[in-house]
KEKE-779991 format. One record per residue (C-alpha): residue in one letter; chain; y, z negated, x negated; residue number from 1. Coordinates in steps of 0.1 Angstrom, whole numbers, plus 5000, padded with zeros to 4 digits. Example, Ala and Ser with C-alpha at 12.3 -4.5 7.8 and 13.67 -1.06 7.14 Angstrom:
<tigus>
TIGU  aa  ch    yy    zz    xx    i
TIGU   A   A  4955  4922  4877    1
TIGU   S   A  4989  4929  4863    2
</tigus>
This chain:
<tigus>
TIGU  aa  ch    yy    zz    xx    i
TIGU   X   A  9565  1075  1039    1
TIGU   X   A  9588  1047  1025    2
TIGU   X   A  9603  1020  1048    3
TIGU   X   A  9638  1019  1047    4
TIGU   X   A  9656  0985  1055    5
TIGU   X   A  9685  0990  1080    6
TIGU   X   A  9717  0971  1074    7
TIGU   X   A  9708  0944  1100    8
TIGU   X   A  9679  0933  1082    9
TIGU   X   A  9695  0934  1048   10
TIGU   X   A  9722  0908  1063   11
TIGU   X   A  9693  0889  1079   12
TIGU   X   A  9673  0885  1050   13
TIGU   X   A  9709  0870  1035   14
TIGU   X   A  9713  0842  1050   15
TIGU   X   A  9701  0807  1050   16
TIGU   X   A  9671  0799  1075   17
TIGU   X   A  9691  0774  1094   18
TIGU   X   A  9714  0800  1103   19
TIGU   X   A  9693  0826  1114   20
TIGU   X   A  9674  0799  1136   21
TIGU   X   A  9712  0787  1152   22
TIGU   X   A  9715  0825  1162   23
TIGU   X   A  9678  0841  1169   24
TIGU   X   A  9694  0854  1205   25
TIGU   X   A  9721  0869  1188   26
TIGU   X   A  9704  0886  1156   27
TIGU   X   A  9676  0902  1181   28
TIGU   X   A  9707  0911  1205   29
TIGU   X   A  9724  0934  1170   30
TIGU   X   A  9689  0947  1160   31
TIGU   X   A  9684  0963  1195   32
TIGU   X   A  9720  0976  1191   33
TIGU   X   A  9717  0989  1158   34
TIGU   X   A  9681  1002  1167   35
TIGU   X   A  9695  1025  1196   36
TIGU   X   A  9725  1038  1174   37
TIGU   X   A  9701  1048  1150   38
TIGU   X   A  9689  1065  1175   39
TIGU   X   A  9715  1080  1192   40
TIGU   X   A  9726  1092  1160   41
TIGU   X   A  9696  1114  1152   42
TIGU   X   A  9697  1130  1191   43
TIGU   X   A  9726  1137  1185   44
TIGU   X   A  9721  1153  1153   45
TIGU   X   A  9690  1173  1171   46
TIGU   X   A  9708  1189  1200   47
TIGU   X   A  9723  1218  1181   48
TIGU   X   A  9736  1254  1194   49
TIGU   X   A  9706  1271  1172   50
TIGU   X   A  9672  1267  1184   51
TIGU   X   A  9648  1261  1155   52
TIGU   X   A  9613  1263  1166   53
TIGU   X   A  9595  1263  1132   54
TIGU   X   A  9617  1230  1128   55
TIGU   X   A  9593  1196  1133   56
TIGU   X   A  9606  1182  1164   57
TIGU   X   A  9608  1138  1166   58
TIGU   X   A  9614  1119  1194   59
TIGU   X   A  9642  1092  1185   60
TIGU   X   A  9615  1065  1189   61
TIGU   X   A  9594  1085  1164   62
TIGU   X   A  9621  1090  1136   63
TIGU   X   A  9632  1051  1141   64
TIGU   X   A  9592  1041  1141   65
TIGU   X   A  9582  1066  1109   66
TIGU   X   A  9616  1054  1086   67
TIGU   X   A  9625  1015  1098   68
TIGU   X   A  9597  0999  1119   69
TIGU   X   A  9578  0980  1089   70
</tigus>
């Protein structure tokens, strides 16, 4: 499956080195964030009124893992 690049890393790969090494806390700190509303965002978009059982089921950790986690 192709690896998508979230917008984090996009803006990461961006900037100058001695920026990203001035603020290493902070970019970890927003790529946990934007790792858990990812997420959030696909539970949420699971947990529907129709049960689909011939539907593949993912975790949130697997659908983060199978399209970001390079």
């Amino acid at each position: 499956m192709k690896q998508n690049i979230t917008a984090m890393e996009w803006f990461v790969e961006q900037l100058p080195i001695r920026i990203i090494n001035s603020y290493l806390a902070e970019i970890a700190k927003a790529k946990t964030m934007e790792r858990e509303q990812i997420q959030k965002a696909f539970s949420d978009g699971q947990e529907t009124p129709l049960n689909h059982p011939t539907l593949p089921h993912y975790s949130r950790e697997e659908y983060f893992n199978d399209n970001y986690n390079k």
